[in-house]
N, C-alpha and C positions, 0 to 999 in steps of 0.2 A: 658406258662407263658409270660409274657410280661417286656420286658428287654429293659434300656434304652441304648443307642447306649456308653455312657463314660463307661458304665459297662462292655462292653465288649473287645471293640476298644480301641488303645490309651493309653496314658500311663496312669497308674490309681494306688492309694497311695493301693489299696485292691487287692485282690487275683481277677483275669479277668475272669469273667462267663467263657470265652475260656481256660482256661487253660490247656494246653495238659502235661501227663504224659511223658516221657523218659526214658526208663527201663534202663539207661546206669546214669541215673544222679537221678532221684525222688527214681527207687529200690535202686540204691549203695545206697543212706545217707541214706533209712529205713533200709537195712539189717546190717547199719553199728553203728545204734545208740545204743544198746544194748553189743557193746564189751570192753566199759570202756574206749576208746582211745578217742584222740581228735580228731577233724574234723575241715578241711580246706574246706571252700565253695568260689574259686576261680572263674575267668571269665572275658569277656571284662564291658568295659560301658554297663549298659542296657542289658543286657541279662539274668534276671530271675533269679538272685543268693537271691534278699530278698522274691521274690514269690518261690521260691522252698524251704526255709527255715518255709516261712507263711503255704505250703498248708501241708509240711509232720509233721509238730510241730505243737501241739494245744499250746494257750496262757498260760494255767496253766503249759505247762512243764518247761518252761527258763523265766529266769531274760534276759530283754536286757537291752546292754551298746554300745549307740552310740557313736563312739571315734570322738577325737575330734584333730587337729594337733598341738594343745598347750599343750597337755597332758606328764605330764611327769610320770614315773614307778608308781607314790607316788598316781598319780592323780589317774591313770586307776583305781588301790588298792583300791581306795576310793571309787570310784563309783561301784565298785563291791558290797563291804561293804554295801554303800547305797541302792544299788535293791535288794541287798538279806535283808532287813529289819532293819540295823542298823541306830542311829540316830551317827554322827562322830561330836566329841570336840576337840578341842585342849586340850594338857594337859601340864603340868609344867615341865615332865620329860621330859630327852631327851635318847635317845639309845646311844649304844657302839658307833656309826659314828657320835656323836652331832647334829644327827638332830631330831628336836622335835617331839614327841611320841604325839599319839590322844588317848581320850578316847573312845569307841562304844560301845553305850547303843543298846539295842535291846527292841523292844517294838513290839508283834506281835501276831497272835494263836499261840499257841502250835500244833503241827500235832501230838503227842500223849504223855502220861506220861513222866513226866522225875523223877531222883531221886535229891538230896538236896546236893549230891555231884557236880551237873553240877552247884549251884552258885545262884540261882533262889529269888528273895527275900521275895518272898510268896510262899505260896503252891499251883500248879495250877492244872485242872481238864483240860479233854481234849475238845478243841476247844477255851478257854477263851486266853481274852487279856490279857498277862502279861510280868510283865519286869524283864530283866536279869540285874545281877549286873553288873556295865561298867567294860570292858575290856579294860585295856592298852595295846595297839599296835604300834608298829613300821611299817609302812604303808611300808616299804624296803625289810620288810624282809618276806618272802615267807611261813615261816613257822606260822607264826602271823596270815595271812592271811587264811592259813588253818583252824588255829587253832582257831580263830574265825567264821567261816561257818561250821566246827564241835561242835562248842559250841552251835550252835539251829541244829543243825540237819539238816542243809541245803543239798537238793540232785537233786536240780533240772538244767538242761541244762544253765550254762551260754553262751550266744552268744553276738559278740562282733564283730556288725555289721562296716562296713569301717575301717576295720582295715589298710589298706594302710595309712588313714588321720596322721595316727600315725608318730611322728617323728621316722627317723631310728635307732637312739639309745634307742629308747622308744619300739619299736617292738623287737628290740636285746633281751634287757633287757627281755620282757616278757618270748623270745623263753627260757633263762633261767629258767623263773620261770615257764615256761610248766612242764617242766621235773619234777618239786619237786611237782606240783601238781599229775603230774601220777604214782609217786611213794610215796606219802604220804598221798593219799587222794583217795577217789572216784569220785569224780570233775571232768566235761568233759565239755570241751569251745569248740564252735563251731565259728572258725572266718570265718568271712565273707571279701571279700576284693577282688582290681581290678588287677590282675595280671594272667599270663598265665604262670607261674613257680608252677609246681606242691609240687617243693622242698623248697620254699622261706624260711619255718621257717625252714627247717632241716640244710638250708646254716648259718641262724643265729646260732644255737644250733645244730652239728652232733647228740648229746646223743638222739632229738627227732625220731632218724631214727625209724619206725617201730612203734613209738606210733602216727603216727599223719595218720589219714586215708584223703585224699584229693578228692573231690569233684570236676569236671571238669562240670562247669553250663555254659561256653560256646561251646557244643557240640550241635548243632541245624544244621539239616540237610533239605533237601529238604522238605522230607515227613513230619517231625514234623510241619516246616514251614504250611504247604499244612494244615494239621490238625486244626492249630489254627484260618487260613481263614474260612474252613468247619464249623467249631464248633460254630464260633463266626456268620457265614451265620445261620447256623439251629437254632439261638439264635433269629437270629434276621428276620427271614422268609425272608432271600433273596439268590440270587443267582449271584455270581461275574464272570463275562466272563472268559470265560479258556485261554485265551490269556492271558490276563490281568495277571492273576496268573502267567502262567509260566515266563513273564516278570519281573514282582517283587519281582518272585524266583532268579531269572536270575540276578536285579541290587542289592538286598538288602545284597548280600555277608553274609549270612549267621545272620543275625541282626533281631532279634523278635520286637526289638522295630521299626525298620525301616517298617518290615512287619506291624505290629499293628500300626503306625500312617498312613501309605501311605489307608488302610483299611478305620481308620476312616474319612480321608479326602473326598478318593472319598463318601465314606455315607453321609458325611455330607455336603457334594455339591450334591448331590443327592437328600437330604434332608429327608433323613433317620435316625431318632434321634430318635429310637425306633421302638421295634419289629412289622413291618408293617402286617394288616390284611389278605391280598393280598400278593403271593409270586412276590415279586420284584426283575428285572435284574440290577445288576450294575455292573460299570466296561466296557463297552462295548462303541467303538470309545474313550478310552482314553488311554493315551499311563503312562503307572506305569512307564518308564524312567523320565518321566518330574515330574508325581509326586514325586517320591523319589528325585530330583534335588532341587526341590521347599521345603523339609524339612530338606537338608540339608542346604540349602542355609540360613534356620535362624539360623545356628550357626553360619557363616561366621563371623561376629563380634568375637564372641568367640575363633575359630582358629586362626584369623588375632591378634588376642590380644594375646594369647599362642606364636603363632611365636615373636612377637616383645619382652615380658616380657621373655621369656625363654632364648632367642638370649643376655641378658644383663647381664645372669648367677649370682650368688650370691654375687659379686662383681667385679671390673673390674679388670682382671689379665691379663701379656702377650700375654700369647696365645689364651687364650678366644676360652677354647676349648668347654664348653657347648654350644655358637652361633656355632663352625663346627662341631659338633653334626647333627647340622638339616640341612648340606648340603647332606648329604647321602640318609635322610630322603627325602628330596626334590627334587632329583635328582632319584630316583630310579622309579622304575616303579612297578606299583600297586598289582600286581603279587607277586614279592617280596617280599612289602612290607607286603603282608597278611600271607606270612610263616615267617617273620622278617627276619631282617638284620642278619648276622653274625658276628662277633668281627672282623675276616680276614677281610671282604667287607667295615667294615665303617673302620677301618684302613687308611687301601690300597686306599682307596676316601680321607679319608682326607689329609692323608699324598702327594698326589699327586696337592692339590692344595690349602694347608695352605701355608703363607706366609714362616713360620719355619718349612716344612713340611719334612726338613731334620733331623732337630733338636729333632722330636717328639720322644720320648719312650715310650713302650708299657702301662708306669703306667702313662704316661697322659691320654690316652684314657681309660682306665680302671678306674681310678679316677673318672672320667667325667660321664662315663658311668653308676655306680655305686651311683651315685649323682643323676641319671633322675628322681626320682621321688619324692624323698629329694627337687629337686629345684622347681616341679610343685606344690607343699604344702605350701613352703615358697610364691609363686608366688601366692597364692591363684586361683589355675590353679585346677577346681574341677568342675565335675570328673577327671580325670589324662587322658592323651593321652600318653602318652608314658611310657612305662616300664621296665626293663630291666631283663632278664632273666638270671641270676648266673648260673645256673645249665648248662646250654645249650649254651652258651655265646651270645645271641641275643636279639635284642632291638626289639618287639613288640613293634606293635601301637596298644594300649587296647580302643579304640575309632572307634567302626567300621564306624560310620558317615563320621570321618575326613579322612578315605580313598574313600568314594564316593565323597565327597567333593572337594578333593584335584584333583582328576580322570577330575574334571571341569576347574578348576584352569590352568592359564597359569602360568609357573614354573618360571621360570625369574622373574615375579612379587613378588612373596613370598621369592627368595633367596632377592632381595633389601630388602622387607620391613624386612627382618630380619638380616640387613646387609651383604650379602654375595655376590660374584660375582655371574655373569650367568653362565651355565653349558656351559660346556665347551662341542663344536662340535667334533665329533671323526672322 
């Protein structure tokens, strides 16, 4: 077959002709769709979490709901309502908490007989368009929400792609309402989102221990890496210098996307935009360090923008602990930084060279900490670089770019442009 070089290299909106399986990430979410629980499809920036959702899901099994970070509990509710089929009104009444109740008219096929007890305002035959009487809902309340997706019969995968985008009291709120759907319903959400806390909703809601099955799609190891080069070569009838490879094995620190752009780049200065007739060598006399330097270097605007907008925190406060946040981060070595920080480590750094570094208490840094990803939302900071792990007490960087990036960077520049002193000589 003959395959154009975007199809398979590179970052692409569709499932990548290369697509490699991972029996540790593609089996768990198959062998785990079938047991009624919910599912977390966790992992950094860019690494295969809406392709591994695309390739084990067909389109007819889930409604999707791209979250949005102005959304609040009421919102989400809504837009659930809306892809599973309802038309949503305003309505006159209000609920027990005085907030206004909506009407939601259903207008769809029927997926098989119903009787004249479910509400229906005709008689309908199975496959035909017809409408249900409008239900009043209180968009709050969890059990409305049920109770309306049991009134068509709804049973298909909700998934509920960037769920990080969500404000934090808006993910809270849901990890609640998790719970009353796995005990009140047959409803299974699949969230999707940028984090390396396997526990995230269960820190929000303990009750979900044991109902939420988690999905780890940042797990990409040498060989898989290696797979997806091969796959996307035999795709494309060429063959990439074995140097080359192991080198881009070597800088891309474990990053699909990195590996799949530094790919299409040399192809396409190659000039390989399609499966060539002729098996063609590429990759050879080019060094994949400079490549993968050269892509991350167009985010550099975007990191340098993160450091200075994140460094001015949600308002201006004394200690302005969210700017010594990113002295630990900027000061530590890359190493490190790829197993995260520890809660001790950024401490113990800050506290040894904030102004008030006597003064600090453990609930300033915990505050702050707990805020990282809260303030890269309001920052309009997206995708997210830094995230903080509850469970484990450590601050990943979810952006493996900005650690090869940073790896370039002379450190002293970035503590200024983010107001901070220089690192201090030991």
């Amino acid at each position: 077959m003959n395959y154009k070089l975007e199809d398979v290299y590179g970052l692409s909106r569709d499932i990548p002709i290369n697509y490699v399986e991972r029996d540790n990430v593609d089996n768990k979410l198959r062998n785990n769709l079938n047991r009624k629980k919910h599912i977390t499809i966790f992992g950094s920036s860019k690494q295969g979490k809406t392709c591994l959702r695309k390739h084990c899901l067909e389109e007819s099994e889930y409604i999707l709901i791209q979250c949005s970070n102005r959304w609040t509990i009421s919102d989400l509710n809504t837009n659930i309502l809306k892809r599973a089929g309802y038309e949503i009104n305003t309505s006159s009444k209000t609920s027990f908490s005085g907030k206004t109740k909506i009407t939601a008219t259903f207008s769809g096929k029927i997926p098989e007989l119903y009787t004249a007890s479910k509400g229906y305002e005709t008689e309908n035959t199975l496959g035909q368009e017809e409408s249900f009487q409008p239900l009043e809902i209180d968009l709050n309340d969890t059990n409305d929400i049920i109770a309306a997706l049991d009134h068509i019969e709804f049973h298909k995968y909700i998934v509920l792609e960037d769920f990080h985008y969500l404000k934090t009291e808006t993910q809270r709120d849901f990890a609640i309402e998790l719970k009353a759907f796995h005990e009140s319903s047959d409803l299974c959400f699949i969230i999707v989102g940028v984090w390396l806390d396997e526990n995230k909703l269960v820190i929000y809601n303990g009750d979900l221990t044991g109902r939420i099955i988690p999905i780890n799609a940042d797990l990409w190891n040498d060989d898989d890496l290696k797979r997806v080069i091969q796959e996307g070569a035999t795709c494309l009838n060429i063959s990439f210098a074995e140097g080359f490879i192991n080198e881009l094995l070597e800088v891309a620190s474990g990053n699909v996307y990195i590996v799949q752009e530094a790919c299409h780049l040399v192809c396409e200065e190659k000039g390989v935009l399609a499966t060539q007739e002729q098996k063609t060598r590429v990759g050879y006399n080019i060094s994949a360090k400079e490549i993968v330097r050269r892509i991350v270097q167009e985010q550099s605007g975007r990191y340098n923008t993160f450091l200075s907008q994140y460094a001015t925190g949600f308002q201006e406060t004394a200690l302005e602990m969210h700017k010594w946040l990113l002295y630990p981060v900027l000061t530590s070595g890359i190493n490190e930084l790829s197993r995260g920080l520890s809660y001790r480590t950024i401490r113990t750094t800050i506290e040894s060279v904030h102004p008030n570094g006597r003064n600090l208490n453990p609930g300033n840094v915990t505050q702050a900490l707990k805020a990282v990803s809260s303030l890269q939302i309001a920052k309009s900071i997206q995708p997210i670089i830094l995230d903080y792990d509850e469970s484990n007490l450590k601050l990943h960087v979810v952006d493996k770019g900005f650690l090869i990036w940073l790896a370039t960077q002379d450190r002293n520049d970035l503590l200024a442009l983010a107001g901070l002193p220089p690192k201090r000589m030991r």
